[in-house]
C-alpha positions as semicolon CSV with decimal commas, in nm:
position;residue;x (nm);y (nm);z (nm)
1;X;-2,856;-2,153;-1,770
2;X;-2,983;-2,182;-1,418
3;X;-2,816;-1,980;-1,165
4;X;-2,742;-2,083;-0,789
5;X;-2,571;-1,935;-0,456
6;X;-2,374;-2,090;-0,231
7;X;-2,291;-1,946;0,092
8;X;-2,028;-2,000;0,303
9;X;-1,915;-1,972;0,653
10;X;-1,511;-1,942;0,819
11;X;-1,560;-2,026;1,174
12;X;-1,163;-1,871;1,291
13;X;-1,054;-1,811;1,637
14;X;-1,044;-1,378;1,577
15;X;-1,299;-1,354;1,296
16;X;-1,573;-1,527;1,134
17;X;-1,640;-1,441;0,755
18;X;-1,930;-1,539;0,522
19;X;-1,904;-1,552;0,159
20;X;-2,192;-1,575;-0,087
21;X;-2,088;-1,671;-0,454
22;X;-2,319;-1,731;-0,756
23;X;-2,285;-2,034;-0,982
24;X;-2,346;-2,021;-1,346
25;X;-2,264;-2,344;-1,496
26;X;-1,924;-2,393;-1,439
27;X;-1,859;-2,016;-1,377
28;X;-1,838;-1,862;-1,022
29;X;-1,808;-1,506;-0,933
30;X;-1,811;-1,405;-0,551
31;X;-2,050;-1,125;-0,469
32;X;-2,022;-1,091;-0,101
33;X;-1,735;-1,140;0,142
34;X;-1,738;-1,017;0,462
35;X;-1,540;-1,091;0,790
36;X;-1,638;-1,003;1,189
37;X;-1,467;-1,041;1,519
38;X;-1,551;-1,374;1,625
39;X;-1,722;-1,497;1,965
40;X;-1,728;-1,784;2,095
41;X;-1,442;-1,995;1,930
42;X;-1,152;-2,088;2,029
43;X;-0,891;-2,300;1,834
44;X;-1,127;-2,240;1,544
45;X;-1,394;-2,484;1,733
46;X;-1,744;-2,358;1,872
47;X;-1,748;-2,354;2,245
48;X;-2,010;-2,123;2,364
49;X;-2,341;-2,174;2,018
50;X;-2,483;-1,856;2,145
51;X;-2,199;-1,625;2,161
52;X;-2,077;-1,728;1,797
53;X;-2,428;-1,713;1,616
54;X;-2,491;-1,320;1,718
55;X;-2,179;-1,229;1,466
56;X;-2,310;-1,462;1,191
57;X;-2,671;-1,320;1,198
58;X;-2,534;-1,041;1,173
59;X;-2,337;-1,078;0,805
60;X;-2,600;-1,298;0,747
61;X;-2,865;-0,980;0,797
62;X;-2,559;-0,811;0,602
63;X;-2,544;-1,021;0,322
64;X;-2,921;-1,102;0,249
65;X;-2,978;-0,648;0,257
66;X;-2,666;-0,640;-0,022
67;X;-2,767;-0,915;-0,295
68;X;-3,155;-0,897;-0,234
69;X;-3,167;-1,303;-0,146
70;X;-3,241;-1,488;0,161
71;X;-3,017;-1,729;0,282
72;X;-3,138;-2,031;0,382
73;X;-2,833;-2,274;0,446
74;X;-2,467;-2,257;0,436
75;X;-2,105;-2,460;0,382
76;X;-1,937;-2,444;0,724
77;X;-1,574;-2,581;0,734
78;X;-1,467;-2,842;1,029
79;X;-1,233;-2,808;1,319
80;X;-0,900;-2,823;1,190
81;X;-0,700;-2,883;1,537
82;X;-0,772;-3,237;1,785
83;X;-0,755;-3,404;1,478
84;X;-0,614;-3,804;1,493
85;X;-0,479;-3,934;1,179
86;X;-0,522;-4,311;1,126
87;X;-0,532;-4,596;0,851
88;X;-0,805;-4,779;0,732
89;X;-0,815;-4,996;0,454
90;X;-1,098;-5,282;0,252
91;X;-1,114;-5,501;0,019
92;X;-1,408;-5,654;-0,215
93;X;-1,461;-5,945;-0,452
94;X;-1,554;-5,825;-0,785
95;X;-1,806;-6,126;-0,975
96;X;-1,581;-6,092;-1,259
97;X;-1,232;-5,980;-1,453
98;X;-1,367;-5,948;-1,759
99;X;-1,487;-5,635;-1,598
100;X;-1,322;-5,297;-1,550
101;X;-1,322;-5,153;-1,225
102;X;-1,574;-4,844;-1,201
103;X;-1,616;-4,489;-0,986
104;X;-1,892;-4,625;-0,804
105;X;-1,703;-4,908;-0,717
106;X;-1,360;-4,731;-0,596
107;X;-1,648;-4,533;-0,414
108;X;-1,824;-4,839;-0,254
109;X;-1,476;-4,951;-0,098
110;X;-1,385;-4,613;0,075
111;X;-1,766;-4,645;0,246
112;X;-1,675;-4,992;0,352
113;X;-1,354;-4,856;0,563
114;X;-1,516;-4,580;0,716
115;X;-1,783;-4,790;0,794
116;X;-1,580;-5,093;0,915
117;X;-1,337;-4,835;1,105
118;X;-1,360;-4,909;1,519
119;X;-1,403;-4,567;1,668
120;X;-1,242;-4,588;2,024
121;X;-1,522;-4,376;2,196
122;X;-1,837;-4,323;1,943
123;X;-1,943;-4,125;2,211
124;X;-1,714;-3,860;2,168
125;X;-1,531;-3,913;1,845
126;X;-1,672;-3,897;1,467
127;X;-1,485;-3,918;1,117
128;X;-1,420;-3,595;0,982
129;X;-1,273;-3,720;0,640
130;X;-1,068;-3,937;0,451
131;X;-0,857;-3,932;0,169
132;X;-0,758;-4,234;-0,071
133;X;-0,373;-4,351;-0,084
134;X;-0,367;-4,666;-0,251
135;X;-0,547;-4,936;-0,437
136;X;-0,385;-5,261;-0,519
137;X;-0,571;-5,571;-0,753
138;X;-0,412;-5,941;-0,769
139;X;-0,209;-5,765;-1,073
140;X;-0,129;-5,401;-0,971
141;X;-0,016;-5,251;-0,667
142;X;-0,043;-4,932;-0,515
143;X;-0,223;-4,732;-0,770
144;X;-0,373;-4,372;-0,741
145;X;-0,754;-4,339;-0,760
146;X;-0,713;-4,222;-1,095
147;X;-0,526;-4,528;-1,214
148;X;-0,738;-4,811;-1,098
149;X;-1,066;-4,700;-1,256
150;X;-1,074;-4,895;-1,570
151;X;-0,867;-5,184;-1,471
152;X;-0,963;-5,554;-1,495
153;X;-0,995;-5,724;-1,194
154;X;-1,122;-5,999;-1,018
155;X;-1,031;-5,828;-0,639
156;X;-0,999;-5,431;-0,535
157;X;-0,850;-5,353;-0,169
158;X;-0,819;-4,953;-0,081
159;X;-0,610;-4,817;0,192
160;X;-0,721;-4,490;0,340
161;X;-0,614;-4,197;0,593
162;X;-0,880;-4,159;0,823
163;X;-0,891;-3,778;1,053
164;X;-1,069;-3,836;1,341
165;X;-1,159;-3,574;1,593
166;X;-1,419;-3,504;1,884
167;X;-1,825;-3,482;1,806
168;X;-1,872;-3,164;2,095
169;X;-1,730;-2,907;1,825
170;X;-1,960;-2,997;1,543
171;X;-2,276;-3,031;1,706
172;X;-2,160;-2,686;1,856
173;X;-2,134;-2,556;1,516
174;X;-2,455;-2,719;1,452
175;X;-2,650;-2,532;1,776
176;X;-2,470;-2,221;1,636
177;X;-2,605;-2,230;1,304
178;X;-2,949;-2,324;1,407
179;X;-2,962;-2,017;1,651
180;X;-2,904;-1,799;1,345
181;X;-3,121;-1,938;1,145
182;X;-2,979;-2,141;0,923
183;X;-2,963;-2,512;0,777
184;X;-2,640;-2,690;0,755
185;X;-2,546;-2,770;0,327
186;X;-2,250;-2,962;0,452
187;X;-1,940;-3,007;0,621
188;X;-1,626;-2,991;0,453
189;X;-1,301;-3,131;0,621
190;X;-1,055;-2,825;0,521
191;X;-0,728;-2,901;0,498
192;X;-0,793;-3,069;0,139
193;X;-1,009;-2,787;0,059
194;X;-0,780;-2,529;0,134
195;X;-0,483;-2,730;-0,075
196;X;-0,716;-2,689;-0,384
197;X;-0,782;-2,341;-0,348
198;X;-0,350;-2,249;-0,243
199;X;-0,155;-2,505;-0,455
200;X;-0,090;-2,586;-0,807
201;X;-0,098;-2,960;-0,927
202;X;0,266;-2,990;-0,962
203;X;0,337;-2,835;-0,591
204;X;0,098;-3,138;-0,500
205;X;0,282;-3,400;-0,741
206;X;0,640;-3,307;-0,648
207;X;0,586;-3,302;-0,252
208;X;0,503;-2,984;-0,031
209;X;0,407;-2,862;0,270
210;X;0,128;-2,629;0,320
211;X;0,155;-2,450;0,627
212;X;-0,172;-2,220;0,713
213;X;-0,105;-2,012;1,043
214;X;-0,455;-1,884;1,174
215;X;-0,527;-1,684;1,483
216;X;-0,566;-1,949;1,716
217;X;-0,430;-2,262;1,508
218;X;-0,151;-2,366;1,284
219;X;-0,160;-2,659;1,058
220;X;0,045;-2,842;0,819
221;X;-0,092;-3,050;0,538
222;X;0,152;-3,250;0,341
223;X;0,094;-3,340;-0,083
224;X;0,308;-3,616;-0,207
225;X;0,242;-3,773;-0,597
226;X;-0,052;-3,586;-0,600
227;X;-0,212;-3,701;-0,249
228;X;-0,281;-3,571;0,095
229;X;-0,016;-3,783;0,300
230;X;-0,016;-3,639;0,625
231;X;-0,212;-3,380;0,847
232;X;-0,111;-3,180;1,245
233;X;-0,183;-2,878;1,400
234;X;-0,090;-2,718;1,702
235;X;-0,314;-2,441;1,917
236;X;-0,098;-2,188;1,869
237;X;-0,078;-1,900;1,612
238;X;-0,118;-1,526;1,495
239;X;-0,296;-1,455;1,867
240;X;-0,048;-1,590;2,050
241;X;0,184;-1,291;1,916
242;X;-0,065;-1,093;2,002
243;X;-0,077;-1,189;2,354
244;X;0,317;-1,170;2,384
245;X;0,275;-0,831;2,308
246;X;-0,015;-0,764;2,559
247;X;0,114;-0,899;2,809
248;X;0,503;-0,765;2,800
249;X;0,390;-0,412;2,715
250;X;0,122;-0,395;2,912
251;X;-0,121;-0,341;2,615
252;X;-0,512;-0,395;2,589
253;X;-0,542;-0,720;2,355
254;X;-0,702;-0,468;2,061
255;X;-0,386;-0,209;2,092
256;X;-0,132;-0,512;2,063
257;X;-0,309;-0,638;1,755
258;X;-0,292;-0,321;1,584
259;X;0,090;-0,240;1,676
260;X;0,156;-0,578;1,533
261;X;-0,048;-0,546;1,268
262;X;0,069;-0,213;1,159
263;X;0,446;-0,237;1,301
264;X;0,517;-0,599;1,365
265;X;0,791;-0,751;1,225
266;X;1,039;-1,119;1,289
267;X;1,389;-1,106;1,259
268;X;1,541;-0,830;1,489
269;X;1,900;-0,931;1,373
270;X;1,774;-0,768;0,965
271;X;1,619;-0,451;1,145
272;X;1,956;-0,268;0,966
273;X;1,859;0,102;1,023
274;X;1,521;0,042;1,249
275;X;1,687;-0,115;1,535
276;X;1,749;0,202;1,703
277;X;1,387;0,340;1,633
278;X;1,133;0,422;1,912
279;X;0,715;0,445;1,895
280;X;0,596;0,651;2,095
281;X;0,195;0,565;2,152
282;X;-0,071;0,813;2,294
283;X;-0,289;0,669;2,572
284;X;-0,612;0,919;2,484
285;X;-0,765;0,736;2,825
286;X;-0,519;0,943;3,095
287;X;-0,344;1,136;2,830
288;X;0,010;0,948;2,923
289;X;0,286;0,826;2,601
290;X;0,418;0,491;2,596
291;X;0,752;0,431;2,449
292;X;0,817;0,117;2,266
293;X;1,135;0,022;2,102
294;X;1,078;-0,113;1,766
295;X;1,355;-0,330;1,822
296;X;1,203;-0,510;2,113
297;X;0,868;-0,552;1,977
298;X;1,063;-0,725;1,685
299;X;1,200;-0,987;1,960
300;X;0,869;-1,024;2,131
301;X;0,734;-1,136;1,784
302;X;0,997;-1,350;1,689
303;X;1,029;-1,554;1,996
304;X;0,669;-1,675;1,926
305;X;0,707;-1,683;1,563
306;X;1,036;-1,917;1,573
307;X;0,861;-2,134;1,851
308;X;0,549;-2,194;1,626
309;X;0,767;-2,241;1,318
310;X;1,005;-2,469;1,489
311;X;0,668;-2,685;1,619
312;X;0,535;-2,744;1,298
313;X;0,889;-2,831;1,139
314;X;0,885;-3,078;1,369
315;X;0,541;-3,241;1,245
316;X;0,685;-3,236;0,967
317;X;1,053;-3,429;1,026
318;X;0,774;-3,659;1,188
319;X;0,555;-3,714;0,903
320;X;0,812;-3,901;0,733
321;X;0,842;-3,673;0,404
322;X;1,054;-3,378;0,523
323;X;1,319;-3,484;0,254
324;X;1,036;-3,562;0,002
325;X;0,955;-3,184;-0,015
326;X;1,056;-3,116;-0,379
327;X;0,807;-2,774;-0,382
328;X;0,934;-2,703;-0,049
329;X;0,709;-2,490;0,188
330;X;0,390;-2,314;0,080
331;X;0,290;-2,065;0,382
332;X;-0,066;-1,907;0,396
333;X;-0,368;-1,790;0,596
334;X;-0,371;-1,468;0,808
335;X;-0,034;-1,492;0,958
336;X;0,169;-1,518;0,661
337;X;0,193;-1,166;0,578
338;X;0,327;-1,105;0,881
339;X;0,665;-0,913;0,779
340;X;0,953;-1,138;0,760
341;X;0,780;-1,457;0,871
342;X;0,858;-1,625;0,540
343;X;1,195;-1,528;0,549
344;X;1,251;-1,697;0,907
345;X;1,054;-2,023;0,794
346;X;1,314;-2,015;0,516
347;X;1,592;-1,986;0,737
348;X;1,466;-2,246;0,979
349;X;1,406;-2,478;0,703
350;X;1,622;-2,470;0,403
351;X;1,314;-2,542;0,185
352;X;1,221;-2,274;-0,092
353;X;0,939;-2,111;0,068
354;X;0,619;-1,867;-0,105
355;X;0,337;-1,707;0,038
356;X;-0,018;-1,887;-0,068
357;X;-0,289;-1,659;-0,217
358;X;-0,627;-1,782;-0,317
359;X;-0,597;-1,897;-0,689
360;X;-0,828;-1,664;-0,830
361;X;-0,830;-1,853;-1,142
362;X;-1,119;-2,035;-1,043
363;X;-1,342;-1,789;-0,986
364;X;-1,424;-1,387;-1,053
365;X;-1,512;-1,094;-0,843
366;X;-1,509;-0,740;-0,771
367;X;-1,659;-0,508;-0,484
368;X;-1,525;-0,805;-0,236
369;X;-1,176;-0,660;-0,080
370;X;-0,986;-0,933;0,115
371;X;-1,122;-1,233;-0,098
372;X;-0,799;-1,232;-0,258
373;X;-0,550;-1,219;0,080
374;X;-0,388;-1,512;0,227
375;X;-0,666;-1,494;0,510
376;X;-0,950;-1,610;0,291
377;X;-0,827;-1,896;0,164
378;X;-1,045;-2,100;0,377
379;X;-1,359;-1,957;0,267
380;X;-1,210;-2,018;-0,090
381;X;-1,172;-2,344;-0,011
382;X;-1,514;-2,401;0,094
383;X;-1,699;-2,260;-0,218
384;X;-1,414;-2,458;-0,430
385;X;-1,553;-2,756;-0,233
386;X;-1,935;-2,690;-0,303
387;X;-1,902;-2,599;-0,683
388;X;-1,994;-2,952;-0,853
389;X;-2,235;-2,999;-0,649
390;X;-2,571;-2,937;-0,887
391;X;-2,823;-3,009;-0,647
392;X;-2,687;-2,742;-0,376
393;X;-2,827;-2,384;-0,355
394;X;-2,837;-2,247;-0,040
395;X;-3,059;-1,952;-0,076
396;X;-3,370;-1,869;-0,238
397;X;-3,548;-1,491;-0,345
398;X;-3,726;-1,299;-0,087
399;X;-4,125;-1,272;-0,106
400;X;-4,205;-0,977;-0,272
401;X;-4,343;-0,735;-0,044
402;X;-4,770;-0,635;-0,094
403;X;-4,890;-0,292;-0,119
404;X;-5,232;-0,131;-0,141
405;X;-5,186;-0,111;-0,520
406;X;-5,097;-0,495;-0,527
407;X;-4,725;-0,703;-0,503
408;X;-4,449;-0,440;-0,515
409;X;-4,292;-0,646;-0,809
410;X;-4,542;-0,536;-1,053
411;X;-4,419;-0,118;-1,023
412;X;-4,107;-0,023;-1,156
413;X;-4,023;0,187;-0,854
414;X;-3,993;-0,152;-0,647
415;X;-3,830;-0,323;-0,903
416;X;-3,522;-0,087;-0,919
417;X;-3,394;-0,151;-0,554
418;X;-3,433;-0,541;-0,632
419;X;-3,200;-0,504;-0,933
420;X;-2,983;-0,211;-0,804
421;X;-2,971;-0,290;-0,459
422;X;-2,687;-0,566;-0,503
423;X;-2,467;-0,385;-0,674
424;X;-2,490;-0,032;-0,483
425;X;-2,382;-0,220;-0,163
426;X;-2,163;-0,412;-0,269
427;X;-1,997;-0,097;-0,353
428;X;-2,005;0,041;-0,028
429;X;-1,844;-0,148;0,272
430;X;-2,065;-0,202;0,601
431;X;-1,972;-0,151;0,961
432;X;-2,062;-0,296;1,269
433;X;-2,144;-0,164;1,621
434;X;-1,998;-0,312;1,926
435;X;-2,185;-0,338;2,246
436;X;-1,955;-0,053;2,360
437;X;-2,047;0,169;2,035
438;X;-1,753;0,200;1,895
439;X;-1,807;0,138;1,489
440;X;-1,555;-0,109;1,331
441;X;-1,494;-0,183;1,007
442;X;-1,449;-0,585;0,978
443;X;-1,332;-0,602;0,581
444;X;-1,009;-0,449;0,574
445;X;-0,827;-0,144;0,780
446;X;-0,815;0,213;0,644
447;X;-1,181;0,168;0,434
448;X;-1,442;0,414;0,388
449;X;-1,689;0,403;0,610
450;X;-2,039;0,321;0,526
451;X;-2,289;0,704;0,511
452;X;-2,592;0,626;0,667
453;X;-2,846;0,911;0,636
454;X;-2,985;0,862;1,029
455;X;-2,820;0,945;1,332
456;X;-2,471;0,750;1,381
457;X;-2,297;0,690;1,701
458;X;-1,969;0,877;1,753
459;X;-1,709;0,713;1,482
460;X;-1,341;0,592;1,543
461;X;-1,074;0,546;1,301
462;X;-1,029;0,164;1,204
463;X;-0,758;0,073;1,432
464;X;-0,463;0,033;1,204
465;X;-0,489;0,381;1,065
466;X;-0,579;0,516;1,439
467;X;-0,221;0,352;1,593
468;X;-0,068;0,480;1,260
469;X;-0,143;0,852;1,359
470;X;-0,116;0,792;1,738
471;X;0,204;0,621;1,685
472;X;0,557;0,837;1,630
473;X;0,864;0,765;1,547
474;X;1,120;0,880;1,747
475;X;1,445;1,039;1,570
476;X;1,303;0,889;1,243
477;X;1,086;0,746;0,989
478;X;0,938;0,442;0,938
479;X;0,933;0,514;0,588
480;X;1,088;0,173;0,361
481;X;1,085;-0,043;0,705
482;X;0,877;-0,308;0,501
483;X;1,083;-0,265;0,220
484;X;1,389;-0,322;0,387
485;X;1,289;-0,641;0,656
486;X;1,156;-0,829;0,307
């Protein structure tokens, strides 16, 4: 059976992270997964082309040394925040009712809306997606998309949510990809793309809420009976805590993402025993301490938190399904693990609330830490989104390389890296140097670092295990504190 790759790219607002997955038949495993500091995005939407493509070169250079392939295009997801939602609907008359209505005809109709659909500014604005709601005939009314295939009909109207947003962003993301070398497969409109990869088909039938808090945006996308009903976002997410912390502590924007990622916590008022503890954290710069009560960084986090929370509640009370909700609240992406933020969407709420994890199900893999977190669903959602499609592969086998003795395929001592090579790195995560030389680790904090036989630059610890031993806790421990806030 012919095998394929399909690559992937998570543009975020903190980190952008590339995935490479190989399809056999209706089998996928994920080989590579990697994620770097981002540049250039904000809200997850390219700004700056230039900025942004220097980090995906980079795990593209990455990714093509690992599995021994070239890649030559990639899945990119759209901008999930200045997104309008509007209606849309068209009808057709079919030559017959004798008939049954077909795919390709259900298919013809939604083309006619978003054709037909009157753009306010074409200038500016494009149609990211749409999703199906209804179809009627003179007999039936409001079927799914399932249901009216097959029916007899002599007329077939459709109704449609249109998500409409601005064109700058994605011909950004297409300068972006072109300065790294790269061809565009597709876009995918995400929020349908990350429900597939999070939520279970009853969740969807029975009415929830997925909420996905990202660095820079949080969304909500609402299933009802099966269907996407209702999409918002807001700019605001896991950096905004960050830059609470920064700025009321005084912090350089790396420290206060460590100290939340490593101590951070909502809900001050279920602190029990760590109220009264203190860090203390060494400045190795002037050689000062600063104290910080964990107490207080608690109520710097939750103020944020219960404001972002409370915003997207709101979209939802708006949407007109809060009380439709039977699955209640499904809460993913990189902020949900954030300790005790499920809890305080729970008590906000009053809907039964779980933390969304990439249903792994669907796929297999191993040497790929983080593939499986809350963070990656969107990257998930993307190869999810690109898996039926036969005709896409979006790399192809490097050239083999000539020697004086002829290509270096024909010796077995050039064969071996070829067949090894893939599997020895994946084994062994990569780092990254920043323009300042300090070596960070982009998969995951607290990994081995890479052993490169030349000269390295002076290593760091990755930074959650460096504030870990640079941190202290005054007259205690913080030994059970996640135990006890969950």
């Amino acid at each position: 059976m012919e095998e394929r790759y399909i690559a992937t790219v998570d543009l975020g607002t903190s980190k952008i992270a590339l995935t490479v997955a190989k399809v056999t038949g209706q089998d996928m495993q994920i080989l590579f997964y990697r994620e770097r500091p981002s540049a250039g995005i904000r809200y997850g939407s390219v700004f700056n082309p230039s900025h942004a493509s220097a980090s995906l070169s980079a795990l593209v250079a990455e990714a093509e040394s690992e599995l021994s392939i070239k890649i030559m295009q990639a899945v990119v997801g759209l901008p999930r925040f200045g997104v309008q939602q509007e209606t849309a609907s068209a009808a057709v008359a079919r030559p017959s009712d004798s008939s049954c209505i077909s795919r390709e005809e259900v298919d013809n109709v939604k083309e006619m809306a978003l054709d037909s659909y009157p753009l306010d500014n074409p200038d500016t604005e494009i149609i990211y997606g749409a999703e199906a709601q209804s179809f009627s005939t003179e007999d039936q009314m409001s079927c799914s998309e399932e249901e009216i295939v097959g029916i007899p009909s002599s007329t077939l109207e459709g109704n449609f949510k249109v998500f409409v947003g601005p064109s700058r962003p994605v011909s950004n993301l297409d300068k972006m990809l072109n300065l790294s070398g790269i061809a565009l497969a597709r876009k995918v409109f995400l929020p349908g793309a990350t429900a597939e990869a999070t939520l279970s088909r009853e969740e969807k039938d029975n009415g929830v809420a997925l909420i996905e808090m990202g660095a820079g945006v949080t969304s909500v996308t609402i299933y009802q009976r099966g269907i996407l009903r209702y999409y918002g976002a807001i700019p605001f997410g896991g950096q905004s805590i960050s830059s609470d912390i920064k700025y009321e502590c005084g912090f350089s924007a790396q420290l206060a993402e460590n100290v939340k990622l490593a101590f951070g916590a909502c809900r001050p008022d279920k602190l029990q025993n760590m109220s009264d503890k203190i860090l203390q954290i060494e400045n190795h710069d002037d050689g000062t301490d600063q104290q910080l009560p964990v107490k207080y960084l608690s109520e710097i986090i939750h103020a944020r938190c219960s404001e972002i929370l409370e915003a997207i509640l709101f979209l939802i009370q708006e949407s007109g399904y809060a009380d439709r909700l039977r699955n209640g609240v499904v809460l993913t992406g990189g902020g949900a693990l954030l300790t005790g933020c499920a809890a305080l969407l729970k008590d906000l709420s009053g809907y039964n609330v779980r933390i969304g994890f990439p249903r792994t199900q669907h796929f297999s893999w191993s040497g790929c830490p983080g593939i499986g977190e809350p963070s990656a669903v969107s990257s998930v959602a993307l190869l999810l989104a690109s898996k039926d499609d036969a005709h896409l592969n979006c790399t192809t086998a490097p050239e083999p390389e000539e020697t004086e003795e002829g290509p270096a395929s024909e010796t077995p001592e050039a064969d071996a890296p070829a067949q090894e090579g893939g599997q020895e790195a994946a084994e062994t995560p990569s780092e990254s140097v920043d323009p300042d030389g300090t070596v960070f680790d982009p998969n995951a904090f607290g990994k081995k670092e890479k052993v490169k036989k030349e000269k390295k630059p002076h290593k760091q610890l990755p930074p959650v295990n460096w504030i870990k031993e640079k941190v202290k806790v005054i007259s205690g421990t913080l030994d059970g504190f996640y135990k006890e806030m969950n």
